[in-house]
N, C-alpha and C positions, 0 to 999 in steps of 0.2 A: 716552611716554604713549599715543600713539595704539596701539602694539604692544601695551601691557598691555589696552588697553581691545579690541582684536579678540580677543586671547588670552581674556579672560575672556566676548565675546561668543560663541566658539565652543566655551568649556565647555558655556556655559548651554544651547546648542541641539543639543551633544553629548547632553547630560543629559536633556534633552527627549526626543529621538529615542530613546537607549535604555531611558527609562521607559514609553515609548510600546513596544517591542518587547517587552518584558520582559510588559507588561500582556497585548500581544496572543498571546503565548507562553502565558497563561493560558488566556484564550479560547478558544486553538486544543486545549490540552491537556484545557480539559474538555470539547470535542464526542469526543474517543475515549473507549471504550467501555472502563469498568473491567475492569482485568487480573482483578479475583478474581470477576467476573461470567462471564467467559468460564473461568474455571479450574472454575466450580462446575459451567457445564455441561461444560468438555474437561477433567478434568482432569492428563491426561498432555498438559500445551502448555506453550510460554512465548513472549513476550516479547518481543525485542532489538529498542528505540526509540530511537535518536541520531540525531537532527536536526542535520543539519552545521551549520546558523546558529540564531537561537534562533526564529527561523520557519520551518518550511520545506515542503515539496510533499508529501509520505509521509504518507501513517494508514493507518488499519488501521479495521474497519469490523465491527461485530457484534450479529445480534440472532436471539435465539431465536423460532423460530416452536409449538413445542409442546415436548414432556418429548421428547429426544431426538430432536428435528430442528433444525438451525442454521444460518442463514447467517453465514458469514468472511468478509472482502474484504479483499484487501492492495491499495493503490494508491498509485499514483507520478503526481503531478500535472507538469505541462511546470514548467518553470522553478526558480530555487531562492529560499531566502527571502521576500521580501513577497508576489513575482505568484505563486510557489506557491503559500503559503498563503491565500493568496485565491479560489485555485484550487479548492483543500480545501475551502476553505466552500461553493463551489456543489458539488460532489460530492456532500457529507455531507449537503447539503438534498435534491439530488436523489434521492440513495440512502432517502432515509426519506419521502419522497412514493410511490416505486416498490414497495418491498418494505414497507413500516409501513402506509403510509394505503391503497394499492392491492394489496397484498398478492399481489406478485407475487411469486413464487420459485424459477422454473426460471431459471438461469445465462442461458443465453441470451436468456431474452426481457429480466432484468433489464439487460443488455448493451445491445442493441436499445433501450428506452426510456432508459437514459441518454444514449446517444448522442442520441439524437432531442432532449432535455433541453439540455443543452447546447451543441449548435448551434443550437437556436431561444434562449439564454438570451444565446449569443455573439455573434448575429446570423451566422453561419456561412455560411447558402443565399443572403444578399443581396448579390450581387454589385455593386448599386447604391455600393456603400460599400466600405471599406478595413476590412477584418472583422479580429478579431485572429482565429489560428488555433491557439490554445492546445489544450488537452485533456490528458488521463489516462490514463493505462496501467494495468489492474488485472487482477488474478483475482479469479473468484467461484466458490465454492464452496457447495455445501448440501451437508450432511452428514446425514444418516440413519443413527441408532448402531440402532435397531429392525434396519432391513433391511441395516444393514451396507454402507451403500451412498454411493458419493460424486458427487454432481453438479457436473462441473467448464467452465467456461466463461472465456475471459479475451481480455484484448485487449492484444495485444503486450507477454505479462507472461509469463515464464518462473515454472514452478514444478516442485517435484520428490519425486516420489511413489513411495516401495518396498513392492514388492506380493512378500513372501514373499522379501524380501531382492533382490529383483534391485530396480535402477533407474529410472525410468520418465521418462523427459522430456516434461513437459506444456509445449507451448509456443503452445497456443489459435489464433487469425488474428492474420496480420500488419500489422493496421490498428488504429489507435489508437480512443479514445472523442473525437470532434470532430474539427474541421476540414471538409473537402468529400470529397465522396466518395461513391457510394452502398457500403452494406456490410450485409453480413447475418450474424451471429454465434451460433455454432453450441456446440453443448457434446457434452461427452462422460461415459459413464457407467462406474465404475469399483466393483466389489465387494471390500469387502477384509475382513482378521482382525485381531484386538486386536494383533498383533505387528508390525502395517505401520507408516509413518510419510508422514508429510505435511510440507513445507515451502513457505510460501510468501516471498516475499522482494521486494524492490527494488531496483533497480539500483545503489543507493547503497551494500550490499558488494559487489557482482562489482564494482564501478567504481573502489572505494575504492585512492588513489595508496600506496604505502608499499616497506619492506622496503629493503634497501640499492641496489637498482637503479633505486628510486623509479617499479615498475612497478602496472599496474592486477591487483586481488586475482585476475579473473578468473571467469566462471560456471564454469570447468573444475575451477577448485581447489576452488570451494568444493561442487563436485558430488564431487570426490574428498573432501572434509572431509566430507561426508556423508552417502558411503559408507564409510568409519571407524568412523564415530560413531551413526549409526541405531540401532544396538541398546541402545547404555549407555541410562542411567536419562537422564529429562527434566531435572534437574537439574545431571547431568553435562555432557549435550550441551550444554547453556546453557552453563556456564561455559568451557568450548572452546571453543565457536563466538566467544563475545564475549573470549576471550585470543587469539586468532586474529587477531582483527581491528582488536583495540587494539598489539596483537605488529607 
């Protein structure tokens, strides 16, 4: 008796817990940014969002500043599941104080004021105390389809850019958003034509375990997947890249 009555007391707080994550799964998925908001202004883009738990560190970030100028941001928060996502939630506030209410929008200075954001929010500089040392990896981009022009800025975020078919490895400073540190974050200016392409990503497919060796997917492979694939149509590339990686 006493076995059936634990067994049935750790359903009930099984059941708890995962209505509770499932809830927060909601929460989390409506502060990112409609996919057919971002297609109406990019619409040669897509997509690929799998969160390994049903919380987790990863979003993606977007908001138009006029007809044909954009900011992206792909980011990867420390941690996985809950302290990710919680992570996510200062980010996303941050990000729409800096660029929305202050209307800041060069990469770099956006960079600069998050960081500053979230180690005064983390308690970061106070060495008085046991500070947590969490933070964010992202890239930020503004886009200019007028001028043709791409403003790129990131912080220990790999990204990967083909300017007339060759490859470009963007790979920003190598210092994260929080923690201690002084840093200064710098951006770089790229011109390109309707035939280039752009990828931003997380660490979560280069990292991803699988295949029969049970090894990691690799930034290498999936720089070689695409350079493949750059050229086919955006609906193509989608369905590759994500049989790839579900393969």
């Amino acid at each position: 008796k006493i076995i059936d009555q634990t067994i049935e007391a750790t359903k009930a707080k099984n059941y708890e817990i995962v209505s509770s994550l499932n809830y927060a799964h909601e929460i989390q998925k409506a502060l990112l940014p409609r996919e057919e908001s971002i297609k109406r202004c990019l619409p040669l883009s897509f997509i690929l969002y799998k969160p390994k738990d049903v919380v987790g560190g990863d979003f993606f970030w977007f908001h138009k500043i006029e007809d044909e100028n954009f900011i992206l941001i792909c980011a990867d928060c420390t941690g996985h599941g809950i302290p990710g996502a919680l992570m996510t939630i200062l980010g996303n506030s941050a990000l729409y104080q800096i660029i929305i209410e202050r209307k800041i929008y060069e990469p770099s200075k956006i960079l600069n004021e998050l960081d500053k954001i979230v180690t005064a929010n983390l308690k970061q500089k106070n060495n008085k105390y046991k500070t947590i040392q969490d933070g964010l990896d992202l890239a930020v981009i503004n886009i200019n389809k007028n001028r043709k022009e791409i403003l790129f800025g990131s912080a220990k975020h790999k990204s990967a850019l083909f300017l007339e078919g060759k490859l470009i490895e963007l790979k920003g400073e190598r210092f994260s958003i929080g923690g201690s540190g002084e840093k200064n974050f710098t951006q770089q200016k790229f011109n390109f034509n309707e035939d280039d392409a752009l990828y931003l990503f997380s660490d979560g497919y280069v990292d991803q375990f699988g295949g029969p060796k049970d090894k990691k997917f690799s930034t290498g492979r999936l720089f070689e997947l695409l350079n493949q694939i750059h050229q086919n149509s955006i609906q193509e590339q989608q369905k590759t890249i994500e049989k790839e990686i579900n393969d």
